[in-house]
Structures are given as C-alpha cells and as structure tokens.
LOVEXTOR-409448 format. One record per atom (N, C-alpha, C): x, y, z. Coordinates in steps of 0.001 Angstrom, whole numbers, plus 500000, padded with zeros to 6 digits. Each point is the difference from the previous one (the first is absolute). Layout:
<nodes>
XYZ ...
</nodes>
This chain:
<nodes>
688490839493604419 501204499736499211 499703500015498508 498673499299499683 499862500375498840 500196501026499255 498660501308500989 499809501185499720 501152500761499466 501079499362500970 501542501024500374 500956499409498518 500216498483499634 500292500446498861 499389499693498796 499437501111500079 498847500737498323 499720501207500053 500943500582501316 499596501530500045 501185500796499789 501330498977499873 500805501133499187 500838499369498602 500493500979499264 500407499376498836 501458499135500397 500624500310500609 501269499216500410 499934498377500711 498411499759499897 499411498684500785 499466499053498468 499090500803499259 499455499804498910 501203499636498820 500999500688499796 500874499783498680 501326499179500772 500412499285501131 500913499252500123 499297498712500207 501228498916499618 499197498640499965 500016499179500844 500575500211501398 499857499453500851 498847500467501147 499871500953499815 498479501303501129 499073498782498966 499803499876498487 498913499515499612 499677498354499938 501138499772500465 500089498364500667 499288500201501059 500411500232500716 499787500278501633 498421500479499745 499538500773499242 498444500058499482 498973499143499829 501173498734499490 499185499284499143 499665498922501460 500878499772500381 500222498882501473 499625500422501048 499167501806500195 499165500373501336 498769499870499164 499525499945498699 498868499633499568 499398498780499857 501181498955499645 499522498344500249 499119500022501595 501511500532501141 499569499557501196 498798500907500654 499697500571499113 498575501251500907 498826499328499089 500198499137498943 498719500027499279 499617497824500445 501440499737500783 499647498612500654 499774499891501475 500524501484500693 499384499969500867 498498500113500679 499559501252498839 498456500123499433 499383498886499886 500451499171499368 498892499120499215 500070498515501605 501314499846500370 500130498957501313 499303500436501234 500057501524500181 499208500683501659 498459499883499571 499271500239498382 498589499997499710 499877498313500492 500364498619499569 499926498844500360 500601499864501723 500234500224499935 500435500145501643 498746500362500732 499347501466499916 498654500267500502 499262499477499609 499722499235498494 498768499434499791 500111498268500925 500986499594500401 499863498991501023 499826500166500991 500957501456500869 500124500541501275 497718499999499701 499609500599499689 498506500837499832 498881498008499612 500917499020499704 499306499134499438 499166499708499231 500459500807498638 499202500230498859 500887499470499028 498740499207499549 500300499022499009 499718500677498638 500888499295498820 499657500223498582 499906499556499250 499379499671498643 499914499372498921 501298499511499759 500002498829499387 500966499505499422 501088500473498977 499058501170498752 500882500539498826 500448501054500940 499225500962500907 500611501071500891 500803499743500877 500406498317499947 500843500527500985 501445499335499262 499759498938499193 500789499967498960 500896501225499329 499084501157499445 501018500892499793 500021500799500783 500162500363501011 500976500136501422 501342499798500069 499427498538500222 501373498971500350 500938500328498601 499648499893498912 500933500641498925 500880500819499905 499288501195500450 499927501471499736 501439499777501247 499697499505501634 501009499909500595 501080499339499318 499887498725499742 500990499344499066 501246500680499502 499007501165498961 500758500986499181 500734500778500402 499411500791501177 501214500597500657 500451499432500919 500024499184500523 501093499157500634 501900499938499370 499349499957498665 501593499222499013 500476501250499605 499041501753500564 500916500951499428 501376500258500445 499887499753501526 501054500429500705 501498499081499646 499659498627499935 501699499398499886 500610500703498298 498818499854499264 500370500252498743 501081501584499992 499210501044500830 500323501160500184 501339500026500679 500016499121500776 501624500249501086 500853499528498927 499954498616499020 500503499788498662 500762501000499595 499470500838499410 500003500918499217 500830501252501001 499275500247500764 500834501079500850 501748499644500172 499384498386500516 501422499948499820 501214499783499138 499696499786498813 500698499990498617 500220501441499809 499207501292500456 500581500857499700 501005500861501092 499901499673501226 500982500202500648 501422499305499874 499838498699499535 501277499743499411 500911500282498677 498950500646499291 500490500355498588 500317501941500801 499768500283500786 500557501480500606 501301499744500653 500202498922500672 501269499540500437 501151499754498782 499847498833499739 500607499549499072 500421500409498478 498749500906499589 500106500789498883 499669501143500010 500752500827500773 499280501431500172 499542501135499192 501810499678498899 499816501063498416 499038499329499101 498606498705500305 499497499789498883 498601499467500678 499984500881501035 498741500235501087 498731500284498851 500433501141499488 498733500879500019 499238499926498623 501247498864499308 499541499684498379 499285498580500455 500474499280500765 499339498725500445 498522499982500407 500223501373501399 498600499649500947 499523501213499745 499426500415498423 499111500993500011 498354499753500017 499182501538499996 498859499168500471 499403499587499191 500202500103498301 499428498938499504 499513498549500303 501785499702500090 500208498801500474 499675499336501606 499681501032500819 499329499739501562 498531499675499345 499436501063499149 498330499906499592 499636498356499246 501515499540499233 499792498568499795 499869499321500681 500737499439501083 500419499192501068 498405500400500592 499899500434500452 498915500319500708 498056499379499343 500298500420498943 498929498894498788 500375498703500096 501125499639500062 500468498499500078 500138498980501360 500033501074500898 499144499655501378 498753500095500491 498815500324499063 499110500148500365 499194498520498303 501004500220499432 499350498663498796 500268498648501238 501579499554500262 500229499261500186 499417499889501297 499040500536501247 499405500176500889 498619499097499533 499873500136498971 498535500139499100 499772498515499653 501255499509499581 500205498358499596 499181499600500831 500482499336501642 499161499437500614 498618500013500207 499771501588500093 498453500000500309 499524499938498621 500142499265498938 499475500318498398 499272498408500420 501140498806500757 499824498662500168 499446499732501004 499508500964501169 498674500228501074 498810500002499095 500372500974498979 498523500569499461 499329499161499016 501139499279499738 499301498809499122 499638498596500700 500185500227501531 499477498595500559 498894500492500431 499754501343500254 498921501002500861 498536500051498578 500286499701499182 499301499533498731 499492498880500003 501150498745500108 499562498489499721 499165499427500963 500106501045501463 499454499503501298 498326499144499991 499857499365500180 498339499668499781 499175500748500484 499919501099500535 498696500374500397 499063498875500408 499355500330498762 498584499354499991 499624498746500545 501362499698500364 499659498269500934 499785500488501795 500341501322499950 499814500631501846 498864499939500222 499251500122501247 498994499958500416 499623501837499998 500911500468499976 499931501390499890 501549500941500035 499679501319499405 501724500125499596 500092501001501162 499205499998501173 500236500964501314 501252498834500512 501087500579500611 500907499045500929 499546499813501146 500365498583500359 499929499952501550 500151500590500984 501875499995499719 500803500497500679 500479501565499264 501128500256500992 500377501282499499 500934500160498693 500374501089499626 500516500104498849 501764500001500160 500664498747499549 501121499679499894 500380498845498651 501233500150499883 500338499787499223 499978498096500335 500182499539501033 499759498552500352 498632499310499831 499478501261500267 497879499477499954 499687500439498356 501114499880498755 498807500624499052 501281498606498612 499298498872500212 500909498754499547 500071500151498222 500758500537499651 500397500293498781 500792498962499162 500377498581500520 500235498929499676 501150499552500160 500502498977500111 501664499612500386 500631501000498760 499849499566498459 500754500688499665 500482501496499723 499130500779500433 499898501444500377 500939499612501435 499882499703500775 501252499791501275 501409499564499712 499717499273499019 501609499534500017 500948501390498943 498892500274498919 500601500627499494 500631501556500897 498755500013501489 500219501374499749 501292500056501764 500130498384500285 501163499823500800 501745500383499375 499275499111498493 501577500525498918 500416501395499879 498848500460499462 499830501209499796 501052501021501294 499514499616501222 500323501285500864 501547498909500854 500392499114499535 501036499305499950 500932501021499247 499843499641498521 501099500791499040 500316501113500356 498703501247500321 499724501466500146 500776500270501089 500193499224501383 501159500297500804 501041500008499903 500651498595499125 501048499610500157 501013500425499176 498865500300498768 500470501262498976 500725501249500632 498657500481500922 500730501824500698 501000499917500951 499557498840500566 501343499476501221 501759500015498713 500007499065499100 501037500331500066 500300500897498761 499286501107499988 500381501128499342 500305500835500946 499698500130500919 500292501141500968 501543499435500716 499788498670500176 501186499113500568 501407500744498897 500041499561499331 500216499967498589 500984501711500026 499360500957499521 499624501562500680 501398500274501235 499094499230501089 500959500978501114 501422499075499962 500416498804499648 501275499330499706 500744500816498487 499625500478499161 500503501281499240 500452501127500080 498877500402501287 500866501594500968 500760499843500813 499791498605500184 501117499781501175 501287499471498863 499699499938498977 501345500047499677 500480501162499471 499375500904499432 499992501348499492 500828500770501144 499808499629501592 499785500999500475 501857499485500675 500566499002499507 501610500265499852 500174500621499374 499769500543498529 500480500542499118 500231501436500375 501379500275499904 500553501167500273 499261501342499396 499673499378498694 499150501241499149 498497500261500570 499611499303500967 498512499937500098 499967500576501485 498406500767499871 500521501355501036 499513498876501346 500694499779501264 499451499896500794 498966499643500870 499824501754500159 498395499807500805 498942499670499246 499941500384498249 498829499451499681 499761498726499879 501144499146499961 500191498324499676 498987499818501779 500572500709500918 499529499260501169 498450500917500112 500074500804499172 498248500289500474 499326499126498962 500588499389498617 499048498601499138 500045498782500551 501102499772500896 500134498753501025 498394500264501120 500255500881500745 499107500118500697 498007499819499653 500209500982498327 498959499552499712 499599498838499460 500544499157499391 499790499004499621 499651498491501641 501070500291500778 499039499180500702 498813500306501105 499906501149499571 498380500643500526 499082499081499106 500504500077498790 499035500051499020 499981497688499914 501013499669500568 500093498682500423 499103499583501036 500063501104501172 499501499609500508 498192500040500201 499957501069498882 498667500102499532 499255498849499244 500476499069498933 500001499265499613 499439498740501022 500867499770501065 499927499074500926 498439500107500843 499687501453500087 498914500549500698 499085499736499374 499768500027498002 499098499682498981 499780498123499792 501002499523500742 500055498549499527 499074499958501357 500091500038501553 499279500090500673 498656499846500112 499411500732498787 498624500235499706 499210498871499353 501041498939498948 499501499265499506 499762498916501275 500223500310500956 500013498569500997 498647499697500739 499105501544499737 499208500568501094 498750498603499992 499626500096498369 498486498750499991 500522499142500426 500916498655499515 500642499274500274 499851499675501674 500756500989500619 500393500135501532 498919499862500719 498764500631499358 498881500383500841 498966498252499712 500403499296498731 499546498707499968 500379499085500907 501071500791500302 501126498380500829 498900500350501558 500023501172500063 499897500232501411 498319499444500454 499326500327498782 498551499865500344 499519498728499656 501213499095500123 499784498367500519 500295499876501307 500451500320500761 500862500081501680 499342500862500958 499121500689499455 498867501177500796 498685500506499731 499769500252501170 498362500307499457 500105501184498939 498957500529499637 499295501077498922 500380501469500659 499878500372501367 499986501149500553 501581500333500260 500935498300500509 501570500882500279 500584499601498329 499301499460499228 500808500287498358 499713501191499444 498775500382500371 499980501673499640 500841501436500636 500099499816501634 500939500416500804 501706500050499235 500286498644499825 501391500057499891 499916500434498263 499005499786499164 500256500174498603 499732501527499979 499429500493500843 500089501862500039 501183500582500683 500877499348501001 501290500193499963 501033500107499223 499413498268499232 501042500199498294 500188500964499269 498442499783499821 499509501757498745 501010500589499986 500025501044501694 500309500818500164 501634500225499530 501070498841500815 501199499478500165 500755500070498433 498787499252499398 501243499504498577 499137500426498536 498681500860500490 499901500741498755 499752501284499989 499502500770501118 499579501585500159 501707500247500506 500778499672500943 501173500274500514 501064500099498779 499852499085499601 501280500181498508 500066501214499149 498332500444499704 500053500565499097 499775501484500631 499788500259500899 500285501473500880 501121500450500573 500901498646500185 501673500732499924 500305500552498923 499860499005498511 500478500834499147 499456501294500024 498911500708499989 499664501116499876 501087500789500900 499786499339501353 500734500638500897 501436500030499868 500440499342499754 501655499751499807 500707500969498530 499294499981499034 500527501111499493 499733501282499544 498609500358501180 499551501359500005 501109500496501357 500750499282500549 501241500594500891 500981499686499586 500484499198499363 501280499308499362 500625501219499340 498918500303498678 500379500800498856 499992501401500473 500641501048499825 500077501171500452 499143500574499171 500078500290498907 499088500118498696 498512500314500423 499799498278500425 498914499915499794 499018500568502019 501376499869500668 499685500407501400 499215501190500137 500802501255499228 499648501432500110 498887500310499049 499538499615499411 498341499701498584 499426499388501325 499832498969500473 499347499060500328 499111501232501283 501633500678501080 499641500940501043 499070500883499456 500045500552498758 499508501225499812 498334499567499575 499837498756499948 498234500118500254 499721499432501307 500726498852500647 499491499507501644 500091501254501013 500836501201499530 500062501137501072 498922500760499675 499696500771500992 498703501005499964 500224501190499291 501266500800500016 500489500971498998 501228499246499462 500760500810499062 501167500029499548 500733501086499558 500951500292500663 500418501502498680 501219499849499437 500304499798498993 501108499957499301 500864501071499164 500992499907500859 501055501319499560 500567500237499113 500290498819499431 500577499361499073 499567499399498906 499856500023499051 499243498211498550 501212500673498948 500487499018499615 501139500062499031 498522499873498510 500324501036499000 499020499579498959 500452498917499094 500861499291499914 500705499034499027 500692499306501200 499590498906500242 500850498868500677 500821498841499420 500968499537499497 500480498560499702 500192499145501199 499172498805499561 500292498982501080 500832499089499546 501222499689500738 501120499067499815 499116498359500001 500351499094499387 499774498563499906 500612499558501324 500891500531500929 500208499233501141 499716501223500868 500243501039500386 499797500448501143 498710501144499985 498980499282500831 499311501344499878 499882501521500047 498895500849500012 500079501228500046 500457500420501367 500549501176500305 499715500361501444 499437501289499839 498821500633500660 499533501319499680 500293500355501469 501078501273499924 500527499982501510 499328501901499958 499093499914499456 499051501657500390 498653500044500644 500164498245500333 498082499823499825 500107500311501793 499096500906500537 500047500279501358 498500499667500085 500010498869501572 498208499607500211 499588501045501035 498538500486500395 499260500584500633 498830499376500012 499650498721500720 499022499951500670 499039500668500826 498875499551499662 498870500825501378 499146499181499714 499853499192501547 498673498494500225 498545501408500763 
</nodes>
C-alpha cells in the first residue's frame, strides 16, 4: 500500500492519498518496532536498559500517529462536505505537508518527556544495565511522574480525536439534509468517517495491551500470561492496523485498481487517461483497466 501510493502522481499531489500515507506509515513503522519486541521475548532475549528504553519510545511515537491522522482525515472530509467550493483553497498540499509536521511535533511532545526521564534514570545504582526481564514498557520504571504524565497525555490525544471525528460526522449528517449538498457523497463522508471512528476505537484498544497484560500476570502463571498476551498482540494491535491497509485498498476504487496492478502477476492496460482530476468526494473510476493474471 505504501509502494501503491508513491507510484502515481494522482496519489502523491491529493491530500487525502497523502494522509492515508502518513497513517499506513505510523502503523507499518509501530508494527515493526512492536513484532521486533514481540520476538525478542517470544526468542527470550533480553536488553539493556537505554536499548530498550528507546524502543519503547520509538513505539510510543508511532503509536499517537494514527488518532492524530484520523483527526485530520477527518476535518478534511468534512470541509469536502460542508464546503465543497472552498475545498481545494483550504485542503491544499501545502497545508496537508503542515498538518502532517504538526503531527509528527506534537507526537514528539511525549516522547521528548520519556527522554528526559530515560536521562535522569540512575543507572549507576543497577547492578548491571542488562534487564532481567524482557523488554516492555512495564519492566523499564521511568518513574511515577513519567506515568502520570504519559496517562494524561494519551487521555487528551483520544478524547481530542474522538470528538473531532464525533464532531465531523454530526456536520454531514447535517449537510447531508441540505438540498444543495450532493447526496451520495454526504453518505460516502458519513460512511468514512465512522470507519475512521471506528478506527480510532481499534487505536484506543492498543493503549490497554501493557496494562491488561499486568492485571492478568497477577491471576496466572508466566506460560498462560504469555499465551493469552500473544492472543492480545495479535487481537488489538497487528489486527487493527491490517484492516486499515485492507479496508481501503478495497474500499477506494482508485486505489483498488494501482494496488491490483502490482499484487497481479501481469497487467495490461487499455486504457491510462494522461491527466486525471480527482474530485474531493468521489473517487477515480478507471473503467479501461482490464486484469490478466498468470500464477
């Protein structure tokens, strides 16, 4: 999905393909960094304290890309609804290339106040900076107030995107009485927006995982807290973030027929329009693209 949009210009110069960029790159570069800690426990390999410190960061960081990103996605699907003649002066990509710096600063806040407890930490009072245990964010004690702050922290960051998106689809739904306002696209920004709700819900999920796996590994031995906490993994942080891939590499038509033309073994296309405009609400349809497979 990545690959697919950066390989054509109609993916690259609209500002929602480069949202959608920015939010399969949070979740591919936190899934990376959560499946490497995942095997280094699955494998029972332990790590230094600063290594595994910035780890746990580095996850941190992309963790907070995705709500920030649905944010944003969804402010601009409602400014396509609601303001259609002042779409394209609003959500140009300047202004996507801002937003996008400003989700990756304000991402940055928290882990700036990791990195400065990941500093104050004593070391030198350890008996050694190899860990015991494995590398998680519960085993590497960064101090109450690094916790409380960073409970606030992912407090606001939800409740913030929650009701912006909330916020969002109660606008199209009012838009979408308005006699002047087309229809089907009101109900295809309805639709996306509580995808993109319910994506949100799937990202809040994730914050539950350490937590969950503390509660549990008071009530059970070591072997079924690892069992059921590799179920979790799987459930409420690899699952969330492979629908999205999946959900709008079929959703989007656009992005369906790009996406076919590298998962298929050939392609021949009868058709490529050399100048495409993509509408702010309804996608492309390329109705020349004919598939020819051969496995």
């Amino acid at each position: 999905m990545l690959f697919t949009l950066r390989s054509k210009t109609v993916f690259r110069e609209t500002s929602r393909y480069i949202l959608l960029f920015n939010l399969l790159l949070g979740d591919t570069m936190q899934m990376a960094v959560s499946q490497l800690l995942y095997l280094l426990a699955a494998c029972r390999l332990t790590l230094t304290y600063p290594v595994c410190g910035v780890l746990i960061l580095l996850a941190d960081l992309t963790n907070e890309i995705s709500p920030l990103t649905l944010m944003v996605m969804s402010l601009e699907r409602y400014v396509a609804v609601c303001y259609p003649l002042r779409h394209s002066t609003i959500i140009t990509i300047r202004n996507t290339a801002v937003s996008i710096i400003v989700i990756w600063a304000f991402s940055s806040l928290n882990i700036l106040t990791g990195v400065l407890s990941l500093l104050n930490f004593p070391f030198e009072e350890l008996e050694r900076l190899q860990m015991k245990d494995f590398c998680n964010k519960e085993n590497l004690p960064l101090g109450p107030v690094s916790d409380e702050y960073d409970k606030a922290y992912t407090y606001f960051l939800f409740v913030s995107s929650g009701l912006a998106v909330i916020t969002s689809y109660i606008g199209v739904l009012i838009a979408a009485r308005s006699a002047s306002t087309d229809k089907d696209s009101a109900r295809k920004a309805r639709n996306t927006l509580l995808l993109h709700l319910v994506q949100l819900g799937l990202s809040l999920m994730s914050t539950i995982h350490n937590p969950l796996g503390k509660a549990i590994s008071k009530v059970n031995d070591r072997l079924a807290v690892f069992r059921i906490m590799s179920v979790l993994y799987v459930c409420i942080i690899l699952l969330p973030r492979c629908l999205s891939t999946l959900i709008y590499g079929i959703r989007d038509q656009t992005i369906r027929s790009v996406l076919m033309y590298y998962l298929c073994c050939q392609l021949k296309l009868s058709v490529i329009p050399a100048k495409a405009e993509v509408s702010p609400l309804v996608p492309l349809n390329y109705s020349g693209i004919i598939f020819n497979c051969f496995i």
